[in-house]
Structures are given as C-alpha cells and as structure tokens.
PDBQT receptor file of N, H, CA, C and O in Angstrom, charges set to zero:
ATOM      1  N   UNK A   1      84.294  78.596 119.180  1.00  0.00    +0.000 N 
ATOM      2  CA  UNK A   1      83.504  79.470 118.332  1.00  0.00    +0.000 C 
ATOM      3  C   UNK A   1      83.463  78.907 116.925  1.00  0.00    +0.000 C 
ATOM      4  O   UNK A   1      84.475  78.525 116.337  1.00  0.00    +0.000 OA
ATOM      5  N   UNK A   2      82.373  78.879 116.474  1.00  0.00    +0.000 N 
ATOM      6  H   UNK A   2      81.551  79.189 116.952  1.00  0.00    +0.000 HD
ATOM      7  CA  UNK A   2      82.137  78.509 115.310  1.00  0.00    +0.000 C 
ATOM      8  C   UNK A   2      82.498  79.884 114.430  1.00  0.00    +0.000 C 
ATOM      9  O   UNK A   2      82.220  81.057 114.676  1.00  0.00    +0.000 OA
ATOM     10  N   UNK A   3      83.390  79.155 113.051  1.00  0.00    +0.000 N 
ATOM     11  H   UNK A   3      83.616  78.202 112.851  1.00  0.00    +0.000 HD
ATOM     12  CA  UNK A   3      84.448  80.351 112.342  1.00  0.00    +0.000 C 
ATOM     13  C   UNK A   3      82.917  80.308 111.164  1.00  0.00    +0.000 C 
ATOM     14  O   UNK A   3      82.314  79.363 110.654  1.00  0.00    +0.000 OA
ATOM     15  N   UNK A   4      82.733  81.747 111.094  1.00  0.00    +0.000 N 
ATOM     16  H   UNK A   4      83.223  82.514 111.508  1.00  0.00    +0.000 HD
ATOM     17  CA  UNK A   4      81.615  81.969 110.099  1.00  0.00    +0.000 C 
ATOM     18  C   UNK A   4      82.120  83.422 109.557  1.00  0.00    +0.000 C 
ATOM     19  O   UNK A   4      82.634  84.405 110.089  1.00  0.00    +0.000 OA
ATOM     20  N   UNK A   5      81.619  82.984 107.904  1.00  0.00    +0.000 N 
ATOM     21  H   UNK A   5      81.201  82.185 107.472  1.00  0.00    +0.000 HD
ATOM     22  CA  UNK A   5      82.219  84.217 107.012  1.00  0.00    +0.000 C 
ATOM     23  C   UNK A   5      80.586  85.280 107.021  1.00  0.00    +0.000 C 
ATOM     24  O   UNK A   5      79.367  85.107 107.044  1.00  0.00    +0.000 OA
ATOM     25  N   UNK A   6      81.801  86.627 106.979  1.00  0.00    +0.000 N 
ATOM     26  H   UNK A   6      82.791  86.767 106.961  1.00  0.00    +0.000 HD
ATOM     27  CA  UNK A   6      80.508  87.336 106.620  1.00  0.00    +0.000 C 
ATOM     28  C   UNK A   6      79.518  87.082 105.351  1.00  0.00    +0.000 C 
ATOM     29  O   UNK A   6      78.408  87.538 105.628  1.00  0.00    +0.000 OA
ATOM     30  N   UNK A   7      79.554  86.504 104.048  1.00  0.00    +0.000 N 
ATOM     31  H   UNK A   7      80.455  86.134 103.823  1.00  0.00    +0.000 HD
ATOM     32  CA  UNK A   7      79.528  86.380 103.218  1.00  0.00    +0.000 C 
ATOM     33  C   UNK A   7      78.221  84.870 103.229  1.00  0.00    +0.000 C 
ATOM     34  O   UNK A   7      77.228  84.890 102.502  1.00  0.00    +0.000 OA
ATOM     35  N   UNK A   8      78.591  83.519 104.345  1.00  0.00    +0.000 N 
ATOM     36  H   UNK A   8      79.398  83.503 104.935  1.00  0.00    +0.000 HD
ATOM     37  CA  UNK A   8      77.916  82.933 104.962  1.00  0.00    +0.000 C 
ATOM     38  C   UNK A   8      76.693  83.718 105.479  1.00  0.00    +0.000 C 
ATOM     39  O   UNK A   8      75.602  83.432 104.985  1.00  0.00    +0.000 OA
ATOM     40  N   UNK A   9      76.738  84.377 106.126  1.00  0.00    +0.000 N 
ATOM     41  H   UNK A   9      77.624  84.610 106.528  1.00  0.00    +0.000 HD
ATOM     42  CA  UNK A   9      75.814  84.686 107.440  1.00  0.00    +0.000 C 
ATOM     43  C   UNK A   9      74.940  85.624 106.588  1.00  0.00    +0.000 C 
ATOM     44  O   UNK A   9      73.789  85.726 107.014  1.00  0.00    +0.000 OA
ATOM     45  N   UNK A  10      75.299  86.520 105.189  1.00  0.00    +0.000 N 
ATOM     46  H   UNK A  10      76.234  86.438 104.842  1.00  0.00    +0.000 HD
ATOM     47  CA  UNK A  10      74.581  87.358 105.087  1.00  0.00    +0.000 C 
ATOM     48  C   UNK A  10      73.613  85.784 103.952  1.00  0.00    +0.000 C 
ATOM     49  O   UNK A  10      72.400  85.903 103.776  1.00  0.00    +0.000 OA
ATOM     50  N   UNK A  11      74.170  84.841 103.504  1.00  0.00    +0.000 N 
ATOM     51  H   UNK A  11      75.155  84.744 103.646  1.00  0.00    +0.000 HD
ATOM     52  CA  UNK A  11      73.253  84.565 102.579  1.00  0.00    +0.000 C 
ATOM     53  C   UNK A  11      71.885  83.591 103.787  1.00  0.00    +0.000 C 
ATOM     54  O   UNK A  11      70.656  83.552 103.844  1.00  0.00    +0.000 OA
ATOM     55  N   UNK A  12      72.898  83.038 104.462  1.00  0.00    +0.000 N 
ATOM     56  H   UNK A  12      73.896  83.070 104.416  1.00  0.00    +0.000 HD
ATOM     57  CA  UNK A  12      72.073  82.583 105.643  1.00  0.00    +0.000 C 
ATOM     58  C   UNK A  12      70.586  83.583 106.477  1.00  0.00    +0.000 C 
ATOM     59  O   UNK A  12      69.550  83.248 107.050  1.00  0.00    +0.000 OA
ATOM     60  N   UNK A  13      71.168  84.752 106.163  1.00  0.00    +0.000 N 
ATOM     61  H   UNK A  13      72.010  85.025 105.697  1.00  0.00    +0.000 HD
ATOM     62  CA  UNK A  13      70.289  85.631 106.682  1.00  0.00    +0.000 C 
ATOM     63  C   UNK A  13      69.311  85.590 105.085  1.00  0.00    +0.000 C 
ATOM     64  O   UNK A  13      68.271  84.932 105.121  1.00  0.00    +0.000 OA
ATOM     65  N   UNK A  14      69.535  86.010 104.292  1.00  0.00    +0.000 N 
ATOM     66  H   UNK A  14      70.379  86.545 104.263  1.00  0.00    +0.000 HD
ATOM     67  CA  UNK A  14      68.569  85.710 103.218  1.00  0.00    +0.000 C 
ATOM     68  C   UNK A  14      67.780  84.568 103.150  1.00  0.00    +0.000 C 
ATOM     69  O   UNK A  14      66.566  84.570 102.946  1.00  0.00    +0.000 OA
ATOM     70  N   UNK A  15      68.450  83.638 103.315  1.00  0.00    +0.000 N 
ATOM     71  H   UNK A  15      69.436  83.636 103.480  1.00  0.00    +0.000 HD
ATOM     72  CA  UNK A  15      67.155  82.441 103.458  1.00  0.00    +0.000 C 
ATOM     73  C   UNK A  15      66.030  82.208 104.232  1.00  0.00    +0.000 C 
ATOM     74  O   UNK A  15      65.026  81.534 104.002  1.00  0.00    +0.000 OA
ATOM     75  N   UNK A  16      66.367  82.885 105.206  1.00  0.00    +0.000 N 
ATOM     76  H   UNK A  16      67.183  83.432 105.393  1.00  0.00    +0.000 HD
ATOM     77  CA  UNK A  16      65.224  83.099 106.102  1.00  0.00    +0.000 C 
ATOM     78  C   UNK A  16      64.412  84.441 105.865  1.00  0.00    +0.000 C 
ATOM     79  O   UNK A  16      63.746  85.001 106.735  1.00  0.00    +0.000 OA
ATOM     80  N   UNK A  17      64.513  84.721 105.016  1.00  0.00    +0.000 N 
ATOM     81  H   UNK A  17      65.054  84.265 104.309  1.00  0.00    +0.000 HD
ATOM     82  CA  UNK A  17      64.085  86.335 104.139  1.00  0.00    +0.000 C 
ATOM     83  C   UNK A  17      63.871  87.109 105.544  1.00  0.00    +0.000 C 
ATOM     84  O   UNK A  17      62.743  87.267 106.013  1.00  0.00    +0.000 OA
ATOM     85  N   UNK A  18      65.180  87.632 106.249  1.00  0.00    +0.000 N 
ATOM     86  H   UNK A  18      66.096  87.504 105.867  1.00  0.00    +0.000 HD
ATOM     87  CA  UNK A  18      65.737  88.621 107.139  1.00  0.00    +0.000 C 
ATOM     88  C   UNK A  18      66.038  89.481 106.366  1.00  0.00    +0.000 C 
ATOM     89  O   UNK A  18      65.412  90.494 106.680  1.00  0.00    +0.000 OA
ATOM     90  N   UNK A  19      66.814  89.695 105.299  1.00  0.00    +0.000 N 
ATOM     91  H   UNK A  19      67.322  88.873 105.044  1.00  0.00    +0.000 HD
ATOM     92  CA  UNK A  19      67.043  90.852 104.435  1.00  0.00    +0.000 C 
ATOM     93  C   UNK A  19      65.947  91.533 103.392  1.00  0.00    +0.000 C 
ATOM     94  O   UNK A  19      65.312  90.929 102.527  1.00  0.00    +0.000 OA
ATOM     95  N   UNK A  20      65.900  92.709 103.648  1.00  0.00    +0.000 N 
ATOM     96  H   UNK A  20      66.416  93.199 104.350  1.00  0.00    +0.000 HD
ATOM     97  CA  UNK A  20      64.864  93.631 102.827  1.00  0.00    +0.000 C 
ATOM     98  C   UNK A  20      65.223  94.135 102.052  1.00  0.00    +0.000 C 
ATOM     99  O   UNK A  20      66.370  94.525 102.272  1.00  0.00    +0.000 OA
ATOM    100  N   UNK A  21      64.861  94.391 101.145  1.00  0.00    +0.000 N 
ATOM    101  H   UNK A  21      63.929  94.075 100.967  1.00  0.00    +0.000 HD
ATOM    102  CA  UNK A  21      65.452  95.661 100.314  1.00  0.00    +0.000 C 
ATOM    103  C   UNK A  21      64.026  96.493  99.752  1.00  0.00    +0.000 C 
ATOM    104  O   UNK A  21      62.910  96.119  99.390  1.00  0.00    +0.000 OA
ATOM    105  N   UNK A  22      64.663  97.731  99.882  1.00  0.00    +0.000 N 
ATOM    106  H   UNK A  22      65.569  98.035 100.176  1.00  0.00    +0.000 HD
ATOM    107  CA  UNK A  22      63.766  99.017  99.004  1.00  0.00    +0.000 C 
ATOM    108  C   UNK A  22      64.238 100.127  99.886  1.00  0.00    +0.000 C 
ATOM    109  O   UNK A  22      65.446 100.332 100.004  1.00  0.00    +0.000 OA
ATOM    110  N   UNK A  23      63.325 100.875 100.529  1.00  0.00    +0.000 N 
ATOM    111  H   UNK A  23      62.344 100.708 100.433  1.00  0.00    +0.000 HD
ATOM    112  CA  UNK A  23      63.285 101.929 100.822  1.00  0.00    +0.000 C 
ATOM    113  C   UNK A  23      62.634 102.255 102.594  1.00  0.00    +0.000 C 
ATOM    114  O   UNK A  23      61.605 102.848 102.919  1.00  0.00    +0.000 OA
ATOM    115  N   UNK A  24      63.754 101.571 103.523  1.00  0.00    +0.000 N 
ATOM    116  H   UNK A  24      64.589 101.090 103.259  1.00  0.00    +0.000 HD
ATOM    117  CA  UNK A  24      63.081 102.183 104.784  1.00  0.00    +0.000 C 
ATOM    118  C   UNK A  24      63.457 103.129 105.471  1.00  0.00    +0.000 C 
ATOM    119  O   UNK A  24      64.649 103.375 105.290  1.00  0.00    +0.000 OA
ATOM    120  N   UNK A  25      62.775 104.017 106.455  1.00  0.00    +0.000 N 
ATOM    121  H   UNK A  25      61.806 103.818 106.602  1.00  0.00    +0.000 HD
ATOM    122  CA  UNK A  25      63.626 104.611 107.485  1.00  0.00    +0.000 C 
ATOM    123  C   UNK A  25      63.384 104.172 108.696  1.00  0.00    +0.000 C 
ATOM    124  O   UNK A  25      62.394 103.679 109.236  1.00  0.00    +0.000 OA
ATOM    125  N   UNK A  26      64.806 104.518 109.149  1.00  0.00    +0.000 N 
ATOM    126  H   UNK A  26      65.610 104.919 108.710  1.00  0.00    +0.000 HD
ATOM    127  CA  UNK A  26      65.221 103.847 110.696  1.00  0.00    +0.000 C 
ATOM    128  C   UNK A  26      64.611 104.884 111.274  1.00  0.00    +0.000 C 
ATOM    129  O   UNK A  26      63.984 105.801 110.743  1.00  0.00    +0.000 OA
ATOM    130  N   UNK A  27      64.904 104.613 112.736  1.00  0.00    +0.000 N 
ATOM    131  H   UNK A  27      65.413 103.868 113.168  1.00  0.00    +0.000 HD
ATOM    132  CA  UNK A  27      64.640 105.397 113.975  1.00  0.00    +0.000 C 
ATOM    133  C   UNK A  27      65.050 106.596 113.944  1.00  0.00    +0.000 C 
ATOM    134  O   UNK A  27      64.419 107.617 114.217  1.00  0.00    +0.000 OA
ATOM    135  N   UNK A  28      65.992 106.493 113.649  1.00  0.00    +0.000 N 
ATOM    136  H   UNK A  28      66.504 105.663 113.427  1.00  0.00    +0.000 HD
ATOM    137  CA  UNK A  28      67.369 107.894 113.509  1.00  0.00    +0.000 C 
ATOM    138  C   UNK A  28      66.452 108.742 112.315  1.00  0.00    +0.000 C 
ATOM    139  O   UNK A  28      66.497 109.972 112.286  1.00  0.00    +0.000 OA
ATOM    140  N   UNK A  29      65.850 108.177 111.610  1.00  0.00    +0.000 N 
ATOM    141  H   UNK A  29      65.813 107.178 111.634  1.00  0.00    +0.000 HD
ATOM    142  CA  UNK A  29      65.308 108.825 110.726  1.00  0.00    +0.000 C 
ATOM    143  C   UNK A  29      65.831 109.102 109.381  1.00  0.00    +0.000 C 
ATOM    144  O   UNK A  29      65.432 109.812 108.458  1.00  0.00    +0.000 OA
ATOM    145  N   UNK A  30      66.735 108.412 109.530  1.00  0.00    +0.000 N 
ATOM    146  H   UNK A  30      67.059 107.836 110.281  1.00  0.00    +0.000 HD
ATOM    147  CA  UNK A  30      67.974 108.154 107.949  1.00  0.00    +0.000 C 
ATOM    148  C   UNK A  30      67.050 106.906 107.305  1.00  0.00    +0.000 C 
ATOM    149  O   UNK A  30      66.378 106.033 107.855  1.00  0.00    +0.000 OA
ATOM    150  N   UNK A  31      67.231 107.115 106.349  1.00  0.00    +0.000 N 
ATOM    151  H   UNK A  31      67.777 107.825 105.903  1.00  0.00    +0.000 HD
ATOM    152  CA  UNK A  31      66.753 106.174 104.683  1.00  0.00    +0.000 C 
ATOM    153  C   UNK A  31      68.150 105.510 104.871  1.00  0.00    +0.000 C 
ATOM    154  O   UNK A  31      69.244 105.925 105.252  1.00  0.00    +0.000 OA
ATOM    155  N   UNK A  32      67.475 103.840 104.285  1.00  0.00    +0.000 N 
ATOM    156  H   UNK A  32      66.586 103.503 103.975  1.00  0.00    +0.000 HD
ATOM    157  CA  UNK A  32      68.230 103.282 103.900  1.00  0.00    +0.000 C 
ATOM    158  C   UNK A  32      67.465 101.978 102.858  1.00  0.00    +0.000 C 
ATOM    159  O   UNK A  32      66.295 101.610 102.958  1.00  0.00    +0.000 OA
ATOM    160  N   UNK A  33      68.261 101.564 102.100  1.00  0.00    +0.000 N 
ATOM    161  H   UNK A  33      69.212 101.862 102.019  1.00  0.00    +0.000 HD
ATOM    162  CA  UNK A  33      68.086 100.052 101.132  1.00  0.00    +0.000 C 
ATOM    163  C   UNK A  33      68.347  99.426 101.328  1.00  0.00    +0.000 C 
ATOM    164  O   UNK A  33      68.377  98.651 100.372  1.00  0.00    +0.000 OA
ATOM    165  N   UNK A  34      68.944  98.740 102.821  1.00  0.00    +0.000 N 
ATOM    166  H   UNK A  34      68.919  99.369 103.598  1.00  0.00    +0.000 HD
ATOM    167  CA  UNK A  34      68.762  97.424 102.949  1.00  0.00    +0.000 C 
ATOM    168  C   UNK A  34      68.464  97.870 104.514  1.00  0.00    +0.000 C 
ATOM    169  O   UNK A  34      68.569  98.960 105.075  1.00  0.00    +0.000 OA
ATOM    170  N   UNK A  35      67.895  96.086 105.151  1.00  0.00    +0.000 N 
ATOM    171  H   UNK A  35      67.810  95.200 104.695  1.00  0.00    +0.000 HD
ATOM    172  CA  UNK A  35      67.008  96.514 106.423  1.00  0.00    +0.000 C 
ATOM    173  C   UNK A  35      67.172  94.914 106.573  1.00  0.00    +0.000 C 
ATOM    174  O   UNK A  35      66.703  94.110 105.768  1.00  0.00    +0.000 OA
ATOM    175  N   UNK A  36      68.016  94.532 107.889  1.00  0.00    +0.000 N 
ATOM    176  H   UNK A  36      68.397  95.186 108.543  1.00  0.00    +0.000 HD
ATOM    177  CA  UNK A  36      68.034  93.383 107.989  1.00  0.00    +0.000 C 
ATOM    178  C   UNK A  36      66.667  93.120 109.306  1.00  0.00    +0.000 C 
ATOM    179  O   UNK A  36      66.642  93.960 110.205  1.00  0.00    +0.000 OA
ATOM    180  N   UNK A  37      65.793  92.172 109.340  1.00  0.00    +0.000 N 
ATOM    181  H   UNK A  37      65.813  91.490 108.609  1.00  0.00    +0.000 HD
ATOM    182  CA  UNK A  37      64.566  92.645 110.304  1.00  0.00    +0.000 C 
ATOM    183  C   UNK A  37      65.411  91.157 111.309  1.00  0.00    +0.000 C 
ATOM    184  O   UNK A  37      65.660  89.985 111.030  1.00  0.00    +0.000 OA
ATOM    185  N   UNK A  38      65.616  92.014 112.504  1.00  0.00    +0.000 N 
ATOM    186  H   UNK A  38      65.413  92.967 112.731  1.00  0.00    +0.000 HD
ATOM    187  CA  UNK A  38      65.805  91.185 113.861  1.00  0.00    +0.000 C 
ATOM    188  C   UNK A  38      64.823  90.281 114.343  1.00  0.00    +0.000 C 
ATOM    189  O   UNK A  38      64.981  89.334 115.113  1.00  0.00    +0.000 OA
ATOM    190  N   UNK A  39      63.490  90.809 113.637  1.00  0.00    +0.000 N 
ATOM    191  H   UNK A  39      63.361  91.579 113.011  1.00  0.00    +0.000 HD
ATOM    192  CA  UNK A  39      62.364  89.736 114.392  1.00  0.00    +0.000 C 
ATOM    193  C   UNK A  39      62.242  88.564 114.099  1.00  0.00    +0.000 C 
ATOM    194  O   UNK A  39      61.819  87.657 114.816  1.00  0.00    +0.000 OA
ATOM    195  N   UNK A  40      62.769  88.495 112.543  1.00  0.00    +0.000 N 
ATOM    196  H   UNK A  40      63.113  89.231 111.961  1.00  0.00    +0.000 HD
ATOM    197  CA  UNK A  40      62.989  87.256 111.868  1.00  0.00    +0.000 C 
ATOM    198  C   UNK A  40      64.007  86.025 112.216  1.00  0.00    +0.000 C 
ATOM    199  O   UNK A  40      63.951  84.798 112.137  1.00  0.00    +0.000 OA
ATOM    200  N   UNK A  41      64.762  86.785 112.551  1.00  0.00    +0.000 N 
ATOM    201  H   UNK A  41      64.808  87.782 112.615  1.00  0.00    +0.000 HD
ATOM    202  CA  UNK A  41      66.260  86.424 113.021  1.00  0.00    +0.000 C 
ATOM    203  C   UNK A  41      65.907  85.309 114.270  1.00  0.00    +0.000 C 
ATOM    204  O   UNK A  41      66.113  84.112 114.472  1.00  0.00    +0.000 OA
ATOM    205  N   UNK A  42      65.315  86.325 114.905  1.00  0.00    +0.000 N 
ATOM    206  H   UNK A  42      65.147  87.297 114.741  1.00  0.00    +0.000 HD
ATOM    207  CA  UNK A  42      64.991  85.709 116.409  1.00  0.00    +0.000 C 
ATOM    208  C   UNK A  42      64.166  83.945 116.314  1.00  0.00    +0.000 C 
ATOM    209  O   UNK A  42      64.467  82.946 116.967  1.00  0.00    +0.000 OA
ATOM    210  N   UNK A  43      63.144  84.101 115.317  1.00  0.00    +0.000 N 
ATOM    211  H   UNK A  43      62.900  84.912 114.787  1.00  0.00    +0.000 HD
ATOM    212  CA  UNK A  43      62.869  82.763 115.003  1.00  0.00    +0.000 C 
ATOM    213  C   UNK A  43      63.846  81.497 114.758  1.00  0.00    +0.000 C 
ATOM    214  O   UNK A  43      63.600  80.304 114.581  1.00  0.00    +0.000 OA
ATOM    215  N   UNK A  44      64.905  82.143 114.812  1.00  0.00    +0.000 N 
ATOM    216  H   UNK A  44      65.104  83.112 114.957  1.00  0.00    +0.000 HD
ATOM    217  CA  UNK A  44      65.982  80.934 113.713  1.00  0.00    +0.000 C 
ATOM    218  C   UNK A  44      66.977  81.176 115.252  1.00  0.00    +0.000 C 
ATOM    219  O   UNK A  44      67.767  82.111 115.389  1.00  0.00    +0.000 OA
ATOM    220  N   UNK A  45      66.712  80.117 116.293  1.00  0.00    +0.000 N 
ATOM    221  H   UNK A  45      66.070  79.358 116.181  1.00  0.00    +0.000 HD
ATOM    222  CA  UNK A  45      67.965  80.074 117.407  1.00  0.00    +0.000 C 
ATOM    223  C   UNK A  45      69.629  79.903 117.077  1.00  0.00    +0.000 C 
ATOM    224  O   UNK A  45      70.616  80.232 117.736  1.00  0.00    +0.000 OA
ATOM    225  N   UNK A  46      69.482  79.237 115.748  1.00  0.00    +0.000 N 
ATOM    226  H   UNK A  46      68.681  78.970 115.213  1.00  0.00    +0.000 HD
ATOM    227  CA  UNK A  46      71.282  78.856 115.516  1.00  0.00    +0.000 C 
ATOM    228  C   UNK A  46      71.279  79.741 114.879  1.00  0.00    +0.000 C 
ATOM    229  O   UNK A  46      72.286  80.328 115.275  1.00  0.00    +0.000 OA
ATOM    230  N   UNK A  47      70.675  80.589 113.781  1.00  0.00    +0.000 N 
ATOM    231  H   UNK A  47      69.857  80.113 113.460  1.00  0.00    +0.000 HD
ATOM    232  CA  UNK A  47      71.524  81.603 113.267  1.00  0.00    +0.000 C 
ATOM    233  C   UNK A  47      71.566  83.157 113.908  1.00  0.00    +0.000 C 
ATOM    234  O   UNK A  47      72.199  84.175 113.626  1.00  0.00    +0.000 OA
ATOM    235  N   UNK A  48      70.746  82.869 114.732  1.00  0.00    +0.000 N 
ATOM    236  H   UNK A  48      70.232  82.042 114.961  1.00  0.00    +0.000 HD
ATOM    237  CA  UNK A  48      70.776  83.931 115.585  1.00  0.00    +0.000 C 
ATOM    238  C   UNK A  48      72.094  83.836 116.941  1.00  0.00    +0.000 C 
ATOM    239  O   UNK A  48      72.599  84.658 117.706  1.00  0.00    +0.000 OA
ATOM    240  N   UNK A  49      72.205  82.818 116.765  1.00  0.00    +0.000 N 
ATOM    241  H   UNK A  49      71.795  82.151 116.143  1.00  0.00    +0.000 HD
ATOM    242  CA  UNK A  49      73.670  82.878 118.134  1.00  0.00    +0.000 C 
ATOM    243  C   UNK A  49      74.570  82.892 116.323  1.00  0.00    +0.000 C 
ATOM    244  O   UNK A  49      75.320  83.860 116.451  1.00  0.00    +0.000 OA
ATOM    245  N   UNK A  50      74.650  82.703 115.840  1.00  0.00    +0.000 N 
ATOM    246  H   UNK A  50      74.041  81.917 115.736  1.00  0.00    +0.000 HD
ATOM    247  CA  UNK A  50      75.897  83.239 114.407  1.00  0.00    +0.000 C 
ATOM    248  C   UNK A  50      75.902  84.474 114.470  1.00  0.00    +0.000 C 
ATOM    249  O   UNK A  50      76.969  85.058 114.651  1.00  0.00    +0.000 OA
ATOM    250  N   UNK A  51      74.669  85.192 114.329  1.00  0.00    +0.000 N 
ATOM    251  H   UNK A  51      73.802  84.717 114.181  1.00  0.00    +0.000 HD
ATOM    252  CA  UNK A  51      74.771  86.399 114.105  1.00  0.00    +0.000 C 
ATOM    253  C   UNK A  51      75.344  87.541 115.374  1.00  0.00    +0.000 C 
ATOM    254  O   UNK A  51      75.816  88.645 115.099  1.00  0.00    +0.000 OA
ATOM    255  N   UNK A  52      75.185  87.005 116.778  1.00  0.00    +0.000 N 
ATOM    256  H   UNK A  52      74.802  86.108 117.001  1.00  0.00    +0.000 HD
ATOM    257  CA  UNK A  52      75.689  87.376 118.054  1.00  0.00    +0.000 C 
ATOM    258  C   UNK A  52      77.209  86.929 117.923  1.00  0.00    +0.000 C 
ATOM    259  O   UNK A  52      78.240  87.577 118.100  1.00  0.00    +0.000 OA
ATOM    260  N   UNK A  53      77.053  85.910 117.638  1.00  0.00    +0.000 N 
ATOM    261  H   UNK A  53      76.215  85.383 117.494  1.00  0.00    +0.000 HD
ATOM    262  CA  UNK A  53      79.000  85.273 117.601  1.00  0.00    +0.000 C 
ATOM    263  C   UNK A  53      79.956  86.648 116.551  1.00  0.00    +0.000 C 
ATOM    264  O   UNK A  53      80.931  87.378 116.727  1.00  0.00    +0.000 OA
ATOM    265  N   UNK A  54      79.011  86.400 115.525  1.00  0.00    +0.000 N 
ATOM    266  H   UNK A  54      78.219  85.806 115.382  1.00  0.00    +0.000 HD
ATOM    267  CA  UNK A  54      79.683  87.364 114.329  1.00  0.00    +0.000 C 
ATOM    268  C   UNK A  54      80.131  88.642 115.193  1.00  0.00    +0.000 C 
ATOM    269  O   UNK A  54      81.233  88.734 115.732  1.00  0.00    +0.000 OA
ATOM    270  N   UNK A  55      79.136  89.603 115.247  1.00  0.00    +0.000 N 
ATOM    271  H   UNK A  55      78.240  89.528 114.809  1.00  0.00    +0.000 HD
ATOM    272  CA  UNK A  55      79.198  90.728 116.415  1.00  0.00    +0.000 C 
ATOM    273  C   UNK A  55      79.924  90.978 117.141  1.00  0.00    +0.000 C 
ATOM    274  O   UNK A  55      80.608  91.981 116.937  1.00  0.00    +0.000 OA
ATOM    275  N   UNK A  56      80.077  90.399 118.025  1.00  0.00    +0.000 N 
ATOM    276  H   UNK A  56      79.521  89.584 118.191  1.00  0.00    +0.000 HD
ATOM    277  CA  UNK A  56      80.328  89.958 119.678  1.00  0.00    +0.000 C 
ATOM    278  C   UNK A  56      82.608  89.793 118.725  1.00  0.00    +0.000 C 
ATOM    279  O   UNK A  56      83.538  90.321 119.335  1.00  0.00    +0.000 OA
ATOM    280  N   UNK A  57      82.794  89.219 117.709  1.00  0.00    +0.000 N 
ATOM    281  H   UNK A  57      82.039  88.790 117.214  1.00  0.00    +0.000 HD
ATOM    282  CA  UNK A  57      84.127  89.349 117.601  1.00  0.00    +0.000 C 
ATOM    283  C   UNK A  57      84.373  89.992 116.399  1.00  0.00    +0.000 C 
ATOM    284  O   UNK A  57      85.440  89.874 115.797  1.00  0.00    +0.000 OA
ATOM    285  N   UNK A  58      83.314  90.760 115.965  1.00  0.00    +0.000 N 
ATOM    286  H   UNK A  58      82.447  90.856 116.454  1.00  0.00    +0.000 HD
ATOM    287  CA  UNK A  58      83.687  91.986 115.067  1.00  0.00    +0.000 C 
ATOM    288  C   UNK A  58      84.009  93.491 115.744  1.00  0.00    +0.000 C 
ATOM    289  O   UNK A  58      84.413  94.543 115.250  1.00  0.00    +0.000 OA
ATOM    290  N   UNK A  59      83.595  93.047 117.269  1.00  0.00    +0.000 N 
ATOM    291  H   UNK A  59      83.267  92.192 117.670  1.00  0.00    +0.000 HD
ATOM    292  CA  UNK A  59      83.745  94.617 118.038  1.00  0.00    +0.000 C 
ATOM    293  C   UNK A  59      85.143  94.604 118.245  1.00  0.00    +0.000 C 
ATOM    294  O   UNK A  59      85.696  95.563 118.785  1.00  0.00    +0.000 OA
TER     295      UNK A  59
C-alpha cells in the first residue's frame, strides 16, 4: 500500500479541481461548503485508487 497523508490527497484532490467550495446541498438535504465531486475523481485512475486506498484503511 502506498502510505498517503491526508493532507497529500486533499491537495492532490485540488489539483484536479475535485474540491468545491460555496454552498451545496447533498441528497440528505443538509448544506454544506465543501463538496468533493467523485466524477472528477474518476477521471484521474491513480488518484482515484489513493483515494479508495485512503478509505478502505481509514474504516
């Protein structure tokens, strides 16, 4: 497993402008200010198995 910091992965996720900010609501119907978009993610195969790795040993 590749050792990746949260701190990595979130700026990694910014570069690929995955992170939003303002004002969305989720499904649930809760507001929130930040909104990381999965669809973006999905374009990017290596940081998308980071972001599953991350997950997968944060549970």
């Amino acid at each position: 497993m590749e050792n990746i910091s949260i701190d990595t992965l979130i700026l990694k996720l910014h570069d690929v402008n995955a992170v939003k900010f303002g004002g969305y609501k989720l499904k649930s119907g809760m507001m929130t200010p930040i909104y990381i978009d999965v669809n973006v993610v999905v374009s990017h195969p290596a940081l998308m198995n980071q972001v599953n790795t991350f997950v997968f040993y944060s549970l």
